[in-house]
C-alpha positions as CSV (number, residue, x, y, z in Angstrom):
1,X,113.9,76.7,110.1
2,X,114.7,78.6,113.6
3,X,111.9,79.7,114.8
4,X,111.2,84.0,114.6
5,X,112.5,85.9,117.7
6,X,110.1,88.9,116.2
7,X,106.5,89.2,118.0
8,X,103.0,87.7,116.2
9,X,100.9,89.9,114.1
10,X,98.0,89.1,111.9
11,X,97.5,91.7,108.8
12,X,93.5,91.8,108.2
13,X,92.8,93.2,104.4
14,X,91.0,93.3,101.1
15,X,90.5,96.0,98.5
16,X,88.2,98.6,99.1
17,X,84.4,96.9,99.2
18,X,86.1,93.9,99.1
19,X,84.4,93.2,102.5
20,X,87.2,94.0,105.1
21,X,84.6,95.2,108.0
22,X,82.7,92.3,107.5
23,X,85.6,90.1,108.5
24,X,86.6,92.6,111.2
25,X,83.0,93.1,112.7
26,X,83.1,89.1,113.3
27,X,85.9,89.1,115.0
28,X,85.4,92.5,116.6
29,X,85.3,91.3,120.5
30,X,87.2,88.5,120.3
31,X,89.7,88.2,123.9
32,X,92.7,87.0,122.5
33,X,92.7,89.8,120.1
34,X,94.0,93.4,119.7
35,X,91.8,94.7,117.1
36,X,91.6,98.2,116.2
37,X,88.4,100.3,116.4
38,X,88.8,100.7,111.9
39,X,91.6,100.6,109.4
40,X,95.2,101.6,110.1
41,X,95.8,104.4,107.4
42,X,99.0,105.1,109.4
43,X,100.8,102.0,108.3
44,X,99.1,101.9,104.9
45,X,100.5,105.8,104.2
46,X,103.6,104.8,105.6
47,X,104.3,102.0,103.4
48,X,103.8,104.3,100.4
49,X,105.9,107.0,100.7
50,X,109.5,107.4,101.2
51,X,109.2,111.0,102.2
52,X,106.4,110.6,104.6
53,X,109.3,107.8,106.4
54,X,112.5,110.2,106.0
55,X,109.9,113.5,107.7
56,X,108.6,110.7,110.3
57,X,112.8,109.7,111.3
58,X,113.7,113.5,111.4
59,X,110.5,114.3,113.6
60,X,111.4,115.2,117.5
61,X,109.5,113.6,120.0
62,X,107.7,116.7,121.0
63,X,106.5,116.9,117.0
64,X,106.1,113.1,116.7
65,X,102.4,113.1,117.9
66,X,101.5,115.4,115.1
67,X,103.3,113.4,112.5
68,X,101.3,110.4,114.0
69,X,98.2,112.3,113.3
70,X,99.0,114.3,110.3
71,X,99.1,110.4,108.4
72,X,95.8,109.1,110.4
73,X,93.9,110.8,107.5
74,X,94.5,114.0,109.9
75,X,92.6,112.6,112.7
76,X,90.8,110.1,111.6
77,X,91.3,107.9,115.4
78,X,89.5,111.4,116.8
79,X,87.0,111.1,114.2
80,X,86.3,107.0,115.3
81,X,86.6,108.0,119.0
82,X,83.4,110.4,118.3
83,X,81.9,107.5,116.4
84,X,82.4,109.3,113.3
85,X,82.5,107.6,109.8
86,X,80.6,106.0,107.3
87,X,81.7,102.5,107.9
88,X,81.9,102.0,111.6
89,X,79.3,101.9,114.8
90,X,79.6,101.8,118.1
91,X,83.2,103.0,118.3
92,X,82.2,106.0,120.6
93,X,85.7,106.2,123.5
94,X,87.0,103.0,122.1
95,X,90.7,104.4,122.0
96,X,92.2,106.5,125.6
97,X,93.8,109.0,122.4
98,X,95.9,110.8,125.2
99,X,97.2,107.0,126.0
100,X,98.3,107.1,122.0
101,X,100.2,109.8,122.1
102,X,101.9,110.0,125.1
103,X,103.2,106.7,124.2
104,X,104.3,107.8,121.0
105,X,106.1,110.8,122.4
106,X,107.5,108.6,125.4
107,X,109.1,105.6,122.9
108,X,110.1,107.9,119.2
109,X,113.4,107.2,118.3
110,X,114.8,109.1,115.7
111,X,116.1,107.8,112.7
112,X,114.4,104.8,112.8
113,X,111.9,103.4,110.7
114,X,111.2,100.3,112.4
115,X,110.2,102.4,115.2
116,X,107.7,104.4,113.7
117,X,105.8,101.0,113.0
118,X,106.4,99.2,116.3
119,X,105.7,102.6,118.3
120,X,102.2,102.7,116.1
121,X,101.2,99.4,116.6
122,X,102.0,99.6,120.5
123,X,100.4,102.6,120.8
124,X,97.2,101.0,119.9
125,X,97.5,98.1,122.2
126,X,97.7,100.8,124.6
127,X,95.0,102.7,123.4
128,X,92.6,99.7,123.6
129,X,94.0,99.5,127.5
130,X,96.4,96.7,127.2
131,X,100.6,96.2,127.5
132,X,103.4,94.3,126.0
133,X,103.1,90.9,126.7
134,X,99.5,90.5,127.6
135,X,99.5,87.8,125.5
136,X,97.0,89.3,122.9
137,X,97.9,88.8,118.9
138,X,98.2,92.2,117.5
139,X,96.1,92.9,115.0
140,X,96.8,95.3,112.0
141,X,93.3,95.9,109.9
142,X,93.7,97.9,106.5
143,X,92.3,98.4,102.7
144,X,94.4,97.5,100.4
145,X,94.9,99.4,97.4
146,X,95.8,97.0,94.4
147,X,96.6,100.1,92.7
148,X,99.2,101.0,94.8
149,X,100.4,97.5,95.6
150,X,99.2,97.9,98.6
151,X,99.3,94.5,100.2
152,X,102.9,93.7,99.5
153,X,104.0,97.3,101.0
154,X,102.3,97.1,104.0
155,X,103.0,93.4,104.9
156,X,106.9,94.3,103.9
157,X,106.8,96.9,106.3
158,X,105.4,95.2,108.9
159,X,107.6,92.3,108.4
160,X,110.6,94.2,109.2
161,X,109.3,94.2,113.0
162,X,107.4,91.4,113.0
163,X,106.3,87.9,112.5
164,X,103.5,88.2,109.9
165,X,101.0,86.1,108.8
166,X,98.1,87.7,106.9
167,X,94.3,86.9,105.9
168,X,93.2,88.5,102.5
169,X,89.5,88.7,101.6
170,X,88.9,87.6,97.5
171,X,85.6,89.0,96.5
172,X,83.8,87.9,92.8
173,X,85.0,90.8,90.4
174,X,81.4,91.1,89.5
175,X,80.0,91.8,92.9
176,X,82.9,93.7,93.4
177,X,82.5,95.7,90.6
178,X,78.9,96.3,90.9
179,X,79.4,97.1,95.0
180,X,82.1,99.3,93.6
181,X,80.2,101.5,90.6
182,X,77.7,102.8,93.4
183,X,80.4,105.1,94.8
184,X,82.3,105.2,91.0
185,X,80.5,105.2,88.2
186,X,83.2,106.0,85.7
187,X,85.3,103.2,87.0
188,X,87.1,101.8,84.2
189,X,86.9,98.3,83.5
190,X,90.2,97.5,82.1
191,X,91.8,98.8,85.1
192,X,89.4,97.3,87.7
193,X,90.4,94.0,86.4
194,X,94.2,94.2,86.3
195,X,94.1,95.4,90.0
196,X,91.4,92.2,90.3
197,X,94.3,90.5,89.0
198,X,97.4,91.9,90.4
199,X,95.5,91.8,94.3
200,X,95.3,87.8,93.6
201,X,99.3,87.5,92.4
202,X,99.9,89.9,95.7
203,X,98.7,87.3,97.9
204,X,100.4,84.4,96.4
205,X,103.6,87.0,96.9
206,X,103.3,86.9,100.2
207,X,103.2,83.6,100.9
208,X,106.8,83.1,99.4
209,X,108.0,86.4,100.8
210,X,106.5,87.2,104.1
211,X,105.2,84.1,105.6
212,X,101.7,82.0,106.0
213,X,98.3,83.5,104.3
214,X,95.2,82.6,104.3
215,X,92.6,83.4,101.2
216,X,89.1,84.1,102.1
217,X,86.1,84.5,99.7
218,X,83.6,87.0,100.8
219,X,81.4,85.0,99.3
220,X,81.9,81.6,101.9
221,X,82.1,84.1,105.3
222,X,78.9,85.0,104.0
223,X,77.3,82.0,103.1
224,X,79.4,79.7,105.9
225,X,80.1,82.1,108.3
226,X,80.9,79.1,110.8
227,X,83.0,77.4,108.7
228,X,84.7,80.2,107.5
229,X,85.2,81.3,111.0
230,X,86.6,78.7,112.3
231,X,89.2,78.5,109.9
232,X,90.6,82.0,110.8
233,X,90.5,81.1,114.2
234,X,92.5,78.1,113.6
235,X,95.0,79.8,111.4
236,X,95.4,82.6,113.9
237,X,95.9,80.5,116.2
238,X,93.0,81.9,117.9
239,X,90.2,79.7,120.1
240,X,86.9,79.6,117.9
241,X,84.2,81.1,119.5
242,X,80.4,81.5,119.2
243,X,80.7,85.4,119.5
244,X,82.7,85.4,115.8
245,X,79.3,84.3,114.1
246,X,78.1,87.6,115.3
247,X,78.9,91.1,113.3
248,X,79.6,93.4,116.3
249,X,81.2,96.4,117.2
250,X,83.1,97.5,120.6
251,X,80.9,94.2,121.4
252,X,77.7,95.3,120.6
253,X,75.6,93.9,117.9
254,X,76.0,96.6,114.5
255,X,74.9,96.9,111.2
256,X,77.1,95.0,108.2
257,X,77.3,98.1,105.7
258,X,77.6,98.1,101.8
259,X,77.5,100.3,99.0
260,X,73.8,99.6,98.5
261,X,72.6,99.8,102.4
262,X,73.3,99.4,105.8
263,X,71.0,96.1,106.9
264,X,71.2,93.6,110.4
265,X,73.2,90.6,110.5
266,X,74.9,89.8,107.0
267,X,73.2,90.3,104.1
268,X,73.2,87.5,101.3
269,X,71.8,89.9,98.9
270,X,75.1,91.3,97.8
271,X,76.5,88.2,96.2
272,X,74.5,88.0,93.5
273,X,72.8,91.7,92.9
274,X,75.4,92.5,89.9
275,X,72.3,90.4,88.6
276,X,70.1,93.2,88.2
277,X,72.5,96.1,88.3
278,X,75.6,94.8,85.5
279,X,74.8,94.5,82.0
280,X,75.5,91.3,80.1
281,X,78.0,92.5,78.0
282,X,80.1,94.2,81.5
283,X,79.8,90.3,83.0
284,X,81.4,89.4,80.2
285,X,84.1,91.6,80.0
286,X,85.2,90.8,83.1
287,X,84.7,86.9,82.6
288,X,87.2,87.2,80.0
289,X,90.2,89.4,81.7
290,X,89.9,88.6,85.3
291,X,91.9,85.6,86.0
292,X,89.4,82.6,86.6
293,X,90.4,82.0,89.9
294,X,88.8,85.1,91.2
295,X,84.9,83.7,90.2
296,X,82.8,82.8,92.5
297,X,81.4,79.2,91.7
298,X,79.2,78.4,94.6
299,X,79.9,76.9,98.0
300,X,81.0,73.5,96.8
301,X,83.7,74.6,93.9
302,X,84.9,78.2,95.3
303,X,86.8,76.6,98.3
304,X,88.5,74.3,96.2
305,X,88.9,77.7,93.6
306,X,90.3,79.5,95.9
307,X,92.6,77.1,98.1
308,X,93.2,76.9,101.9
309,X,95.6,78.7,103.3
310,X,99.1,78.7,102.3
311,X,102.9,78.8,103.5
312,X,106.3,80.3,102.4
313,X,106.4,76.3,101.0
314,X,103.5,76.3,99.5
C-alpha cells in the first residue's frame, strides 16, 4: 500500500457521557499535540447536513466567519474563551478568536467542501498559536451521536482531507445509562441500546473504511490509567509521558466532571454506581439487548472483550 500524501489527524470521541473529556483532560497538555480547548461541533454539524455544506460553499469570504460561527453552537469557541460551559475548566484565552477568523476569511474557497474542513481544522492550530508544519498531530475532539451516525460522518468527512486514524471510548451500557438518566430521565431503553449497539458496529466500520482505530473502555483509563495511556500514546504515535496520568486543563490540574458531580483526580465511583441507582429488572434489560461485547467484565476479561486496536486489515 503507497503510503498517504494527506496530513495526520487523530479523531478523539465517544457518545455523549461516554467519557470523552476524560480522555481529552489526560491528554490535555501534551507537546506533540494540537488539542482543542472542547469539542468540535463545527465538524460534527458539518457532517450532518447537506445544506449547512451547500450554504458554507456559496458563503463569501467576507460572510464566511459568520458561517464558521453560526455552526459553533453560535459561538460556542467565545463561550470556552470566557471559560464558559458545563464541562470544561481552565479554558479562559485559550484560542487568539481574531487569529480564527482571520484565517478563515484569508483561506475560504468557494465551492469547496474540502476546504471548509481543512480551513477549520487550521484555523485551530492557529488559534492555539501554532502553523502548518510544526510538526504537531492535529487533533479533532467530538461527541458522537450514535443516533445520528455520528462517528462514521465525521471520520468520512475528515478522511476526505486527511489521513485518519481514530480512538473511540466504549463505556458499560449500564454506567452509561445510569450516567445518562441524571440529565434524561425519560430515556428509552430500547433506543439507548440499539445506539449502544450501532456505536460498537461504527467503530469496527471504520477500521475497514477509514483506516486504524483504537477501542478504549472507560472503564480501564479509569482503573489503568497508565496502561491505558500508554497505549494511545503508542497508537498515536505520540511519546508517553508522565503528564497524561494527570486530568488537566490549558495545563493546569481540573476537576473530571460527571453527571453525578464534579470531584479531583478521576473518580472510580462511576463504574459501578448504576449499583444503587438502576433497578434489577433495567440491568437486565440491557444485559439481554446490548451486544455482549459492550459489558464491562473487570480489568482482566474487558481488554481481551474489547480488543486492541485495529487496522483496515483487521
Amino acid at each position: 500500500m503507497q503510503p498517504s500524501s494527506k496530513p495526520p489527524l487523530l479523531i478523539l470521541g465517544a457518545p455523549p457521557r461516554g467519557g470523552n473529556h476524560l480522555l481529552r483532560g489526560l491528554l490535555d497538555h501534551h507537546p506533540q499535540l494540537l488539542l482543542p480547548p472542547d469539542e468540535d461541533y463545527f465538524v460534527r454539524h458539518l457532517s450532518r447536513h447537506p445544506l449547512l455544506r451547500l450554504r458554507g460553499m456559496l458563503a463569501s469570504r467576507a460572510s464566511a466567519p459568520g458561517f464558521y460561527r453560526q455552526l459553533q453552537k453560535d459561538g460556542h469557541l467565545e463561550r470556552i474563551n470566557a471559560g464558559h460551559g458545563t464541562e470544561v475548566f481552565g479554558t479562559e484565552d485559550s484560542l487568539d478568536l481574531e487569529a480564527y477568523y482571520h484565517y478563515i476569511s484569508e483561506h475560504h474557497v468557494r465551492g469547496e467542501v474540502d476546504t471548509l474542513v481543512r480551513n477549520h481544522v487550521e484555523a485551530l492550530a492557529v488559534a492555539l498559536g501554532h502553523v502548518q508544519g510544526d510538526g504537531r498531530l492535529r487533533v479533532i475532539f467530538c461527541a458522537l451521536q450514535p443516533s445520528n451516525n455520528d462517528l462514521s460522518r465525521v471520520s468520512g468527512l475528515l478522511a476526505r482531507s486527511y489521513d485518519v486514524r481514530g480512538i473511540f471510548l466504549v463505556r458499560d451500557p449500564r454506567a452509561h445509562l445510569s450516567s445518562k438518566l441524571v440529565r434524561n430521565p425519560t430515556l428509552n431503553l430500547a433506543r439507548f441500546c440499539q445506539r449502544q449497539n450501532s456505536y460498537w458496529r461504527e467503530i469496527d466500520r471504520f477500521a475497514l473504511d477509514y483506516g486504524p482505530v483504537m477501542r478504549l473502555r472507560f472503564e480501564d483509563l479509569v482503573t489503568d490509567t497508565e496502561v491505558c495511556m500508554r497505549r494511545v500514546c503508542e497508537f498515536s504515535g505520540i511519546d508517553f509521558s508522565p503528564a497524561v496520568l494527570e486530568y488537566t486543563q490549558g495545563g493546569e490540574a481540573s476537576r473530571s466532571n460527571s453527571s453525578f458531580a464534579a470531584s479531583s483526580g478521576i473518580d472510580r465511583g462511576v463504574l459501578t454506581r448504576y449499583r444503587d441507582t438502576l433497578p434489577a429488572q433495567t440491568v437486565a434489560y440491557l444485559e439481554q439487548h446490548c451486544l455482549p461485547e459492550l459489558f464491562w467484565r473487570g480489568p482482566d476479561q474487558s481488554r481481551v472483550a474489547a480488543g486492541g486496536s485495529l487496522t483496515a486489515s483487521a
